[in-house]
C-alpha positions as CSV (number, residue, x, y, z in Angstrom):
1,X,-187.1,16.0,-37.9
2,X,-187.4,16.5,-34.1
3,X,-183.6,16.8,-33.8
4,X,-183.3,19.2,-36.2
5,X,-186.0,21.6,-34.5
6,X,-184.6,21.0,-31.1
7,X,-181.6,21.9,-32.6
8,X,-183.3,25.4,-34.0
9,X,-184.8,25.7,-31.0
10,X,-181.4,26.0,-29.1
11,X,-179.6,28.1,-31.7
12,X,-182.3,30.8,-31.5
13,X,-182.0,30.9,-27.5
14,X,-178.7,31.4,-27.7
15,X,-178.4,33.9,-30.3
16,X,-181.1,35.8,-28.2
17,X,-179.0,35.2,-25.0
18,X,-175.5,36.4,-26.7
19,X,-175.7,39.9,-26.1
20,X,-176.4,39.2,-22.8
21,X,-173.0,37.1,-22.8
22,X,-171.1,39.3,-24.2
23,X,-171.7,42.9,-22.8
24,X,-169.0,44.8,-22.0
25,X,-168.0,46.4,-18.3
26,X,-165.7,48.8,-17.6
27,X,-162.9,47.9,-14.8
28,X,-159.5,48.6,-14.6
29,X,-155.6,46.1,-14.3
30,X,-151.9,46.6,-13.0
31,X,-152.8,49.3,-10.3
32,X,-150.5,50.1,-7.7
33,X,-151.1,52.4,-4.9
34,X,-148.7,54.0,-3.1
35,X,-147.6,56.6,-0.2
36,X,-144.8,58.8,-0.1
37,X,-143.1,60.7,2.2
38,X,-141.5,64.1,1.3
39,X,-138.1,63.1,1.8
40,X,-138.9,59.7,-0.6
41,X,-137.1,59.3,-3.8
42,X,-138.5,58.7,-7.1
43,X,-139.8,55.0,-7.0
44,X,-139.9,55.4,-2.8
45,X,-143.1,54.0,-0.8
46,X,-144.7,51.1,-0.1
47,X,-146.6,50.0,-2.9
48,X,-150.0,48.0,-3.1
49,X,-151.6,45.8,-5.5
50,X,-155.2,47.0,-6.5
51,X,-157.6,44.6,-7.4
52,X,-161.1,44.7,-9.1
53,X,-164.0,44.3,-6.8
54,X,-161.3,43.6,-3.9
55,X,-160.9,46.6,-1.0
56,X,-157.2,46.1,0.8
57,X,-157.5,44.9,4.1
58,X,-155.6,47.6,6.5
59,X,-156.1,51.3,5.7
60,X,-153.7,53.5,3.8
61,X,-152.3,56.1,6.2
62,X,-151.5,59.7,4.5
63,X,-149.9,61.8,6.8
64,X,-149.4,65.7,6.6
65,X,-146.2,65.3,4.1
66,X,-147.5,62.3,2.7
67,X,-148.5,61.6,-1.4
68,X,-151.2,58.9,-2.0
69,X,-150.2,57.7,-6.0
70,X,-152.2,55.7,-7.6
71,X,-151.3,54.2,-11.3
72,X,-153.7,52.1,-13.5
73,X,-154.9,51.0,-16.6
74,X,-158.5,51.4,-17.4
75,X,-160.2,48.4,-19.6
76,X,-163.6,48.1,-21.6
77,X,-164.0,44.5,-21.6
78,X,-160.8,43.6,-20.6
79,X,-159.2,46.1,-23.1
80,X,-157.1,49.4,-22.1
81,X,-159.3,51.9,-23.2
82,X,-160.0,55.5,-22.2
83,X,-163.2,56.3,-20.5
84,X,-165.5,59.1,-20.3
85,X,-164.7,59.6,-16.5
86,X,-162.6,58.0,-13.7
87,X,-162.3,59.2,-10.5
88,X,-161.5,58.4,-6.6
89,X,-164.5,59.2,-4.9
90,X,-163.7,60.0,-0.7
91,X,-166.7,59.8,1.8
92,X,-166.9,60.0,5.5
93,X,-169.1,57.1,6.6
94,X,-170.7,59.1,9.6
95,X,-172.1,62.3,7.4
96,X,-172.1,60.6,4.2
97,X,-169.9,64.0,2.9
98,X,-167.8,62.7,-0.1
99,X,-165.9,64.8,-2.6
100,X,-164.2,62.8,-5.9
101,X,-160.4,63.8,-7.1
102,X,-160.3,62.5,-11.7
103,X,-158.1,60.3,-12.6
104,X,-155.5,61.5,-15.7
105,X,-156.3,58.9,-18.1
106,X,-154.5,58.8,-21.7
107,X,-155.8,57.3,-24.8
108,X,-154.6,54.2,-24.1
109,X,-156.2,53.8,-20.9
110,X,-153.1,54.7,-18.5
111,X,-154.3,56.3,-15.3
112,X,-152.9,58.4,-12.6
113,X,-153.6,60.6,-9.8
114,X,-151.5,61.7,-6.7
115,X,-153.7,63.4,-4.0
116,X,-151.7,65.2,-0.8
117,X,-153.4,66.3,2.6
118,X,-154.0,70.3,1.1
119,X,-155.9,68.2,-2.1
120,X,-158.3,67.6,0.4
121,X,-161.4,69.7,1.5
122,X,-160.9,71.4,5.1
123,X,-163.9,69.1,6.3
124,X,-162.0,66.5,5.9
125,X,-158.3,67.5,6.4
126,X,-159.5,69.4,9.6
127,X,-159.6,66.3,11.8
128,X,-158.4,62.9,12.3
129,X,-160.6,60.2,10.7
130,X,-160.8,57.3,8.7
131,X,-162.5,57.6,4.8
132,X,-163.7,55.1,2.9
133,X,-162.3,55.3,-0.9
134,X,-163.9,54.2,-4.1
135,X,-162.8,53.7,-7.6
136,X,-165.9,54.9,-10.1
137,X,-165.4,54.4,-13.8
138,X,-168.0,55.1,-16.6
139,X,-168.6,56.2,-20.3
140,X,-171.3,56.7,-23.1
141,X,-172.5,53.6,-24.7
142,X,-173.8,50.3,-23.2
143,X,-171.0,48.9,-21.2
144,X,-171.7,48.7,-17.5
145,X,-169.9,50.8,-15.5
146,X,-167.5,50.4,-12.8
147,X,-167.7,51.1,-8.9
148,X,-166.3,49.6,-5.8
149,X,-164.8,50.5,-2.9
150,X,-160.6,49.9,-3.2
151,X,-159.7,50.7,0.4
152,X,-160.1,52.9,3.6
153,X,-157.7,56.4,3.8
154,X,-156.6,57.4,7.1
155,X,-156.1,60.6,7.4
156,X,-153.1,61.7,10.5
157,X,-152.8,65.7,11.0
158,X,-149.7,66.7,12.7
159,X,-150.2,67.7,16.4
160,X,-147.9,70.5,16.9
161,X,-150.4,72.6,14.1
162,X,-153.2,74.6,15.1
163,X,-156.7,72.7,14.6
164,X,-157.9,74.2,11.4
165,X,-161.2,76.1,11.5
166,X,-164.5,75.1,9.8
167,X,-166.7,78.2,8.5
168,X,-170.0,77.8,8.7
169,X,-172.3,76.6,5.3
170,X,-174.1,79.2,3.9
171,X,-177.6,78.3,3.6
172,X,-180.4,80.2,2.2
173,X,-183.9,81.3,4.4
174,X,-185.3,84.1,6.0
175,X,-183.1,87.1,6.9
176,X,-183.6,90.0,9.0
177,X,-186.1,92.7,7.8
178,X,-184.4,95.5,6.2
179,X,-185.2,99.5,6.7
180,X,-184.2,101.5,3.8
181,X,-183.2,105.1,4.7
182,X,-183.3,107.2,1.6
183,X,-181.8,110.8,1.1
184,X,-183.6,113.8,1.5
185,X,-185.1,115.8,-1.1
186,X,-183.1,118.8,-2.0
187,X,-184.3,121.6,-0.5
188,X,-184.1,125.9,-1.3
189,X,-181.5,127.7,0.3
190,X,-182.3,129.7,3.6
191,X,-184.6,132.4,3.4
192,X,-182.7,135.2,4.2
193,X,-180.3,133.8,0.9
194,X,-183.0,133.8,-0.9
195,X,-184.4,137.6,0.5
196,X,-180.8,139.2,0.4
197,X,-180.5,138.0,-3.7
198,X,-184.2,139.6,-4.0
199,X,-183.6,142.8,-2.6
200,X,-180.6,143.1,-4.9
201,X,-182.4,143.0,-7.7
202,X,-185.3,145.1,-6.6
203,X,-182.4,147.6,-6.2
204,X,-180.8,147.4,-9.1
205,X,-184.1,148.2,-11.5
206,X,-184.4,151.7,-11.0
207,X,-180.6,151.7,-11.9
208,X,-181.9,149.7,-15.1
209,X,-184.9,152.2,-16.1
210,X,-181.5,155.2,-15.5
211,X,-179.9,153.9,-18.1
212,X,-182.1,152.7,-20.5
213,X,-183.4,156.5,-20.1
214,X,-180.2,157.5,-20.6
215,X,-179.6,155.1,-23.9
216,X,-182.5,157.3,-25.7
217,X,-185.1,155.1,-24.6
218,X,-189.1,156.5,-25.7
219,X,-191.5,156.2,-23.6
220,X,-194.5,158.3,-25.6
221,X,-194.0,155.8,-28.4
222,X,-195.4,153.2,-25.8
223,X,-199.2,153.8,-27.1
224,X,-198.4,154.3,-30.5
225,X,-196.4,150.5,-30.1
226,X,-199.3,148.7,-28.3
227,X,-201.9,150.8,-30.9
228,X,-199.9,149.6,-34.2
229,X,-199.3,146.0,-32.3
230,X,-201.1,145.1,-29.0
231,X,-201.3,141.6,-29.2
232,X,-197.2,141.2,-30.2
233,X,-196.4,143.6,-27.3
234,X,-198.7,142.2,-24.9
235,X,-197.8,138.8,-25.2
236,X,-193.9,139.1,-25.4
237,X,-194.5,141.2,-22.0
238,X,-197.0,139.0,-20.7
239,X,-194.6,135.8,-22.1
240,X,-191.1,137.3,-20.1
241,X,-193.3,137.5,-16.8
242,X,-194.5,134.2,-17.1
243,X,-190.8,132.8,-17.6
244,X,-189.7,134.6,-14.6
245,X,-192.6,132.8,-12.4
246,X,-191.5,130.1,-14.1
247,X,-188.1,130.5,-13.0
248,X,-189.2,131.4,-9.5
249,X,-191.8,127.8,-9.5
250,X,-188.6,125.9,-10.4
251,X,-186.7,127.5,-7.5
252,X,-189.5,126.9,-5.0
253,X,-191.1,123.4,-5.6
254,X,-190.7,122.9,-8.9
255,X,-189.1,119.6,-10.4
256,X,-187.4,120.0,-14.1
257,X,-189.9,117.8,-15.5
258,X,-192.5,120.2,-14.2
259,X,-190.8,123.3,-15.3
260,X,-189.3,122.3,-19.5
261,X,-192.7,122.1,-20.4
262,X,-193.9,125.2,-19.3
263,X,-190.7,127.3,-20.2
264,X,-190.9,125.2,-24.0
265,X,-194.2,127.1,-24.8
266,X,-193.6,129.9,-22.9
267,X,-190.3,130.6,-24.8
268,X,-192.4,129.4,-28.6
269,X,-194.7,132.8,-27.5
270,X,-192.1,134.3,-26.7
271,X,-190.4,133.8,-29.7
272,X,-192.9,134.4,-32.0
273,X,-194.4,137.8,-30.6
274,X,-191.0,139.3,-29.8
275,X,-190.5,138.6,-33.6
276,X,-193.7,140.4,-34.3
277,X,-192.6,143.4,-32.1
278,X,-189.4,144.0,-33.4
279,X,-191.0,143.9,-37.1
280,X,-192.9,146.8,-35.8
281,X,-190.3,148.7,-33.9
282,X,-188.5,148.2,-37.6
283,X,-191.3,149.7,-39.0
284,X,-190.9,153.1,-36.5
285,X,-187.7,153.4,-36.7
286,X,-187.7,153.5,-40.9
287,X,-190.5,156.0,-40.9
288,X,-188.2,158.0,-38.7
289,X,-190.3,158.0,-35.4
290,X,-187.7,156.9,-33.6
């Protein structure tokens, strides 16, 4: 009996240990890296083998006409499968500034990527130096992903260029205070405009009152109007004075949000008495007074 619960015993440890034994990991096979010159032919450059969790021993050099190729297959537990992301991730040891260049991976798992000296950012194309280059390679799901540093890059500018210039980060903080200079208000034209239009019309009423004289114009039948009508008459008066002072607020200090309101019920009066005035000149003019 003993053997047989030993025996349980065992079997249920191990069945609780097997997904621990058989998780899957992401990682990659048959990767090559390679440089090549721009004069190299198809298949030209030294080629290296690329290991898992193995960093080649003497930097790659990429010169200023130089390619870096790299060709590999990425695996899910030892199977060529396509993952969610694969990249070459480039950081300079001192600053800790890294950048990452993707991978082109097909279905099947068959990666690529070919990186040149104006790939890089101009931190790090701007100077000689040495950057340390990892392989990074993950996906949805529960298999572990993959990252590990595959070799140093050496990057080699050419010495007859110019040293490339680094602008300055932008960075966000406090800036100068700023004094906002707004425009004017409009203002009236001069005064003597604004007399030599006046006196112009002042001059040019009694012209006005000639020839509405002259037009049969009757001025005895002004008390008989205001008797028969006083309020229409005196209001459609009073109502065309007001829209002239109107006119003249506008022109002096007056905004138009000041001046439509005023002139809207000024003209309804107007309106409405001038109506009322005219009936009654009607009236006149039938009974033949006029």
């Amino acid at each position: 009996m003993r053997p047989h619960i030993l025996s349980t015993v065992v079997l249920f440890f191990s069945l609780c240990g097997l997904p621990l034994a058989i998780a899957a990991s992401w990682g990659f096979n048959d990767a090559t890296l390679s440089v090549h010159g721009k004069k190299a032919g198809v298949g030209g450059g030294e080629k290296q083998k690329l290991v898992e969790n193995k960093s080649l021993p003497d930097p790659v050099l990429l010169g200023v006409s130089d390619t870096l190729k790299i060709l590999l297959t990425t695996t899910e537990d030892k199977t060529g499968s396509r993952p969610h992301q694969a990249f070459l991730l480039l950081r300079e040891p001192k600053s800790n500034l890294d950048t990452s260049f993707p991978l082109s991976v097909k279905d099947g798992g068959k990666g690529k990527l070919e990186l040149s000296h104006k790939d890089l950012p101009v931190q790090f194309a701007s100077r000689s130096q040495t950057l340390s280059a990892s392989l990074v390679i993950a996906s949805f799901g529960s298999s572990k992903p993959y990252r590990s540093h595959a070799f140093d890059l050496k990057i080699e500018l050419d010495p007859s260029a110019p040293p490339s210039s680094v602008d300055k980060p932008l960075r966000y903080g406090k800036l100068p205070e700023i004094h906002h200079i707004f425009k004017s208000d409009p203002q009236s034209p001069p005064k003597i405009i604004t007399i030599i239009f006046a006196g112009a019309v002042v001059v040019a009423l009694p012209t006005l009152l000639i020839v509405w004289l002259s037009l049969g114009a009757n001025i005895n039948h002004t008390s008989k109007a205001f008797g028969s009508s006083p309020l229409s008459h005196a209001a459609f008066f009073l109502s065309i004075l007001a829209m002239e002072g109107i006119f003249f607020m506008y022109y002096m200090s007056w905004n138009l949000f000041q001046t439509l309101p005023g002139a809207a019920v000024v003209g309804l009066i107007s309106f409405l008495s001038g109506s009322r005035a005219l009936r009654e000149v009607q009236e006149r003019r039938l009974a033949g007074l006029r």
